[in-house]
C-alpha positions in Angstrom: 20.0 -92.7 86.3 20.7 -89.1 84.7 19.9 -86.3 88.0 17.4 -83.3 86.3 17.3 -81.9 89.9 19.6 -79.8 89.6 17.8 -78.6 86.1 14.5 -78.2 88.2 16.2 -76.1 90.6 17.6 -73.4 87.8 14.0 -73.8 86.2 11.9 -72.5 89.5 13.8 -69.7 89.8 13.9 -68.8 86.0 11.2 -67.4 83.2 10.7 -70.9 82.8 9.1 -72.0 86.0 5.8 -72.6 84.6 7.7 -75.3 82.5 8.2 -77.3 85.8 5.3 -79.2 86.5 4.8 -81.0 82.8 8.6 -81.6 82.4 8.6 -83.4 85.8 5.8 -85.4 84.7 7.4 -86.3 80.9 10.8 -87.1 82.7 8.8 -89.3 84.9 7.0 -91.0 82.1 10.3 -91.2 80.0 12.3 -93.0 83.1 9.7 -95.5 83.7 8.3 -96.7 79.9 10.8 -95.2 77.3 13.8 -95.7 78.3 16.1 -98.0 75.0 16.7 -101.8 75.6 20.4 -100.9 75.8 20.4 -97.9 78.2 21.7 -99.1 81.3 24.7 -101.0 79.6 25.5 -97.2 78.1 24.6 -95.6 81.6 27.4 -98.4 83.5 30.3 -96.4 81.4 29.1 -93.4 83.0 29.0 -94.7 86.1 32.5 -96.2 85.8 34.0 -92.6 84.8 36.0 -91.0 87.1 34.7 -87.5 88.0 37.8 -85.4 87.1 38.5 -81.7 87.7 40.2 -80.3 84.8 43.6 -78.2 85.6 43.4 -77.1 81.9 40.4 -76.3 80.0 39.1 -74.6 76.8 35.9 -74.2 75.3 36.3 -71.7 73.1 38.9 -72.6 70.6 38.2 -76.1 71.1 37.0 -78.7 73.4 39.8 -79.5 75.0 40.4 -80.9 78.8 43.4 -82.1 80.7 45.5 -83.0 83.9 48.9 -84.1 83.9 48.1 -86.1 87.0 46.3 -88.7 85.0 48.4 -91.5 84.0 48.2 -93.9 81.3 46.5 -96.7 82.8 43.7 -94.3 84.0 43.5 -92.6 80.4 43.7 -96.3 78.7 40.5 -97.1 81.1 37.9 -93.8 80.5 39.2 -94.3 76.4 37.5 -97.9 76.9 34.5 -96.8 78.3 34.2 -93.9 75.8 34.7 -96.3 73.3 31.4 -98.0 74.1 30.0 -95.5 73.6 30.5 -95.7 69.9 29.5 -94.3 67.5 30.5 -90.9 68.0 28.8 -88.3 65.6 29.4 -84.7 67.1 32.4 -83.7 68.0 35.6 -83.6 68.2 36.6 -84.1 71.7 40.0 -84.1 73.3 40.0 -85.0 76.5 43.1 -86.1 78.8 45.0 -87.2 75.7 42.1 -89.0 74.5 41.2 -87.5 70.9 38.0 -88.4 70.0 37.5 -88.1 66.6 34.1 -88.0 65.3 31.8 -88.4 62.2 31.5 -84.8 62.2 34.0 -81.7 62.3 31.6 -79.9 64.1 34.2 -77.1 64.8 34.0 -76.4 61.3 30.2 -75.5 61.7 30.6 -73.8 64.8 33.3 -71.6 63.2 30.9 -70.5 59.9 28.3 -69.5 61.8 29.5 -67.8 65.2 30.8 -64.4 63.6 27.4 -63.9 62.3 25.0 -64.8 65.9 24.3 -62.4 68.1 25.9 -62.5 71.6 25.0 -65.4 73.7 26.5 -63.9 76.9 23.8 -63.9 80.0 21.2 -65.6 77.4 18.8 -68.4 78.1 19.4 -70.8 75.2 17.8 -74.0 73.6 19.4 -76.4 70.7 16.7 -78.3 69.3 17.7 -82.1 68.1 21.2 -81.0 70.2 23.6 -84.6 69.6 25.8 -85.3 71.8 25.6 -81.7 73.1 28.9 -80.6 71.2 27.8 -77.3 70.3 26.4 -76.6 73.8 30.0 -77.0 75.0 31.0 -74.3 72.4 28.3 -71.9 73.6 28.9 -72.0 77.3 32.6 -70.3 76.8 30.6 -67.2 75.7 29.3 -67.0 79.6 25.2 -67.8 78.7 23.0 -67.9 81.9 21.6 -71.4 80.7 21.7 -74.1 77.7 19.2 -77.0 77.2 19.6 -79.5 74.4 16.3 -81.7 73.7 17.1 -84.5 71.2 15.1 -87.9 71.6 18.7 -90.0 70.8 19.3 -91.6 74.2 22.4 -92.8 73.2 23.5 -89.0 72.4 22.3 -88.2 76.1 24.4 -90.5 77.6 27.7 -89.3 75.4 26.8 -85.7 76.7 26.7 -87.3 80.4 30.0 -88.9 80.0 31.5 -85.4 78.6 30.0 -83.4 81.6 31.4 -85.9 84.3 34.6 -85.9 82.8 34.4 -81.8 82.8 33.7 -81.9 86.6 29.9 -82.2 86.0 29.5 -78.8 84.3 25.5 -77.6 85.3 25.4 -74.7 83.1 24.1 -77.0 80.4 21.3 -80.1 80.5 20.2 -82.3 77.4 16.4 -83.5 77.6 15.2 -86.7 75.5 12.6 -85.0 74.0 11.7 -83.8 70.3 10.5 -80.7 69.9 6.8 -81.6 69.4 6.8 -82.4 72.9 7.6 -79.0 74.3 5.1 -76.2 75.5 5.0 -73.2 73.3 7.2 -71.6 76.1 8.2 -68.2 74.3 11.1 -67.9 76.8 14.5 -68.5 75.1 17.1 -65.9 73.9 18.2 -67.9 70.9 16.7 -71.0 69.2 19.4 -73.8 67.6 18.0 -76.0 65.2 21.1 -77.7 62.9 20.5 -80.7 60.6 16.9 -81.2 61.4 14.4 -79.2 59.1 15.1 -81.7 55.9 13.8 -84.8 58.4 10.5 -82.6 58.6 7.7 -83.9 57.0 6.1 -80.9 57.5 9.1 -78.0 57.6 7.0 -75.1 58.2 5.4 -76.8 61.1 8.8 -77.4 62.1 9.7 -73.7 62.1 6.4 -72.4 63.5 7.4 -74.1 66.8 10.9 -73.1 67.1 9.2 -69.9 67.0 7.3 -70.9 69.4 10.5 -71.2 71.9 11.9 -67.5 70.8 10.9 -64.8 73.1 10.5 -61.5 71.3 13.5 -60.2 69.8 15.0 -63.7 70.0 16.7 -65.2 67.7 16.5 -67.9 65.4 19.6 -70.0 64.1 18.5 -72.4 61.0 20.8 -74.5 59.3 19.8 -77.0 56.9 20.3 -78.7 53.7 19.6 -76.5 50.5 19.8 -76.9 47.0 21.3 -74.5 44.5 19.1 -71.6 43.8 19.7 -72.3 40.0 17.8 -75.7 40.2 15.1 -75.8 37.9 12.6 -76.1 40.8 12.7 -74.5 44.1 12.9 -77.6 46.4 13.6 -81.0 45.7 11.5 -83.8 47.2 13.4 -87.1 47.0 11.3 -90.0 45.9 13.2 -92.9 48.2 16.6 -92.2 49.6 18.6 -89.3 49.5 22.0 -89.4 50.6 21.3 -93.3 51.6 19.3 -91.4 54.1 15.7 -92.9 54.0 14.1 -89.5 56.0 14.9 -86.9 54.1 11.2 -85.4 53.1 11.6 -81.9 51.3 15.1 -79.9 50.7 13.8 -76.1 49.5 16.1 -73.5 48.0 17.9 -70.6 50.1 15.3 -68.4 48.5 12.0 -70.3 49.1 13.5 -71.2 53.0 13.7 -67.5 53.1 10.1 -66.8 52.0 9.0 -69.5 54.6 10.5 -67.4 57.1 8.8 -64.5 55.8 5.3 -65.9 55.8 6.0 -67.1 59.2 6.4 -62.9 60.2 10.3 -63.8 60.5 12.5 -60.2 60.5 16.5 -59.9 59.7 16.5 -62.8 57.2 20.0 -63.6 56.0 21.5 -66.4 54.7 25.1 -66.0 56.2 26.9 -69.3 54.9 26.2 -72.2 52.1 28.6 -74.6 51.7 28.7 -78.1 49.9 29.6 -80.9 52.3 33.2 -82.3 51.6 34.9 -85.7 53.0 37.0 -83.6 55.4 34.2 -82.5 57.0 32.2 -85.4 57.2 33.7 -88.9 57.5 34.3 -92.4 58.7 36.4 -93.0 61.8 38.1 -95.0 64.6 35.0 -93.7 66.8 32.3 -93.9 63.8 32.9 -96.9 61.8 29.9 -96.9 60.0 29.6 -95.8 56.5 29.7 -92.0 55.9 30.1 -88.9 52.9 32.4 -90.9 51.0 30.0 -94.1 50.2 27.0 -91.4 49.4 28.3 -89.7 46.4 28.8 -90.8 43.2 32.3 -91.8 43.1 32.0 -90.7 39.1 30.6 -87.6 39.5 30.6 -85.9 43.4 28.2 -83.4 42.4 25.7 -86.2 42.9 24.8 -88.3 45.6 24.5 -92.1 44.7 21.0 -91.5 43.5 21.8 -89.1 41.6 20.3 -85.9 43.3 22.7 -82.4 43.9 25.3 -83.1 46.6 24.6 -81.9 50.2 24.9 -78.3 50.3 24.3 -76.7 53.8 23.0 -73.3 54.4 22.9 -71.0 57.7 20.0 -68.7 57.9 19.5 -66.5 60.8 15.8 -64.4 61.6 14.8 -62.3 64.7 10.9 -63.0 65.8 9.6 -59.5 66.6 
């Protein structure tokens, strides 16, 4: 069963003690009536994992592990259990030899947006709706005091557990199942992540309000999300069905009316630092996601519409400081 001990323990000694004593009781709750039909078949290829000590290892150009002392037979065998772990969203990982080649060149992401963030070393930090805990990987290398992920995918918790033990099970960072609706209003953390999850809102400024609600003051807020184009003839764009295929996609607003939210909110330092439309390169199916992706969403006649027919993914970084 995934170990928050040692979480606990850098809790009670942190601004976040008074976080303790409701976490334990959610974590109990989750562990004894939530838990997904198929987690303990996921959970075995954790247990089956080798706990390996890297001899090389770099998380800030990459994520990239290895040791030339594992052999091929060994590599073939943690590959396998990876693999049933499928499918693999966030990423990419290389570890051992093993290239694991995801949905997602998160990299690409990671890249746009860290020359504009303020400095994560000795910061406490949360990524709300976190994955696989990709990015959490990528923020470590910049020496933070602590990362949490909370993201209610259990599956996406057990990839992260299967990185960790592979990366000599690395404590500096913890995933929690929980959505963000769940958490205190705990005004504690240095900088708030929230990537991909404001157009699933069915209320967005709600959404924002509480990752306010994390930020201590002077904390910062990184927000990236799905736009549209500025020159659309409204300001946001509510899909009536799908958008994308994607059947939870409630309201995408426009760089400028996203920025106003954050205004109203009392928001300070507003800036839009990337928008970029979505390409096949950077989203796409693979050997370790083999379900449909990008290229079966747009319209194959015209790719500056989805098959619906609405503007093409754009996605937009926005960064604000709570005062």
């Amino acid at each position: 069963m995934i170990n928050f001990e040692e979480l606990y323990a850098q809790l009670a000694s942190s601004p976040l003690s008074y976080w303790l004593k409701s976490l334990k009781l959610q974590m109990n709750n989750w562990e004894k009536s939530q838990l997904h039909g198929n987690f303990h078949e996921w959970f075995k290829s954790v247990e089956y994992l080798p706990l390996l000590e890297p001899k090389y290892l770099d998380l800030l150009s990459c994520i990239k592990a290895d040791n030339d002392e594992i052999n091929h037979i060994q590599r073939q065998g943690i590959k396998n259990l990876l693999y049933n772990l499928m499918p693999w969203r966030k990423g990419p990982y290389s570890l051992y030899g093993i290239e694991i080649d995801s949905e997602w060149r998160s990299n690409w992401k990671w890249e746009r947006l860290l020359q504009h963030i303020s400095s994560l070393e000795n910061k406490t930090v949360l990524d709300v709706g976190c994955g696989n805990g990709y990015y959490m990987w990528r923020m470590i290398a910049y020496n933070t005091n602590l990362v949490i992920g909370i993201d209610p995918s259990q599956l996406c918790l057990i990839q992260f557990e299967a990185i960790r033990k592979l990366l000599q099970n690395n404590r500096k960072l913890h995933i929690l199942p929980l959505k963000l609706e769940q958490l205190p209003k705990l005004k504690a953390f240095d900088t708030v992540f929230s990537m991909g999850l404001l157009y699933h809102q069915r209320c967005p400024i709600k959404h924002i309000f509480q990752l306010k609600n994390q930020l201590k003051s002077g904390g910062e807020l990184v927000l990236e999300t799905l736009v549209i184009n500025n020159s659309f003839s409204k300001d946001r764009l509510i899909p009536k069905g799908r958008y994308a295929q994607m059947n939870n996609v409630y309201f995408i607003p426009s760089t400028n009316l996203l920025k106003k939210w954050l205004e109203k909110i009392d928001f300070v330092n507003i800036r839009i630092v990337s928008s970029v439309t979505t390409t096949y390169e950077e989203q796409r199916t693979t050997e370790w996601m083999l379900h449909r992706s990008l290229n079966s969403f747009i319209n194959t006649n015209n790719v500056a519409k989805t098959v619906e027919g609405y503007p093409s993914p754009i996605r937009a970084i926005i960064l604000a400081t709570k005062p």
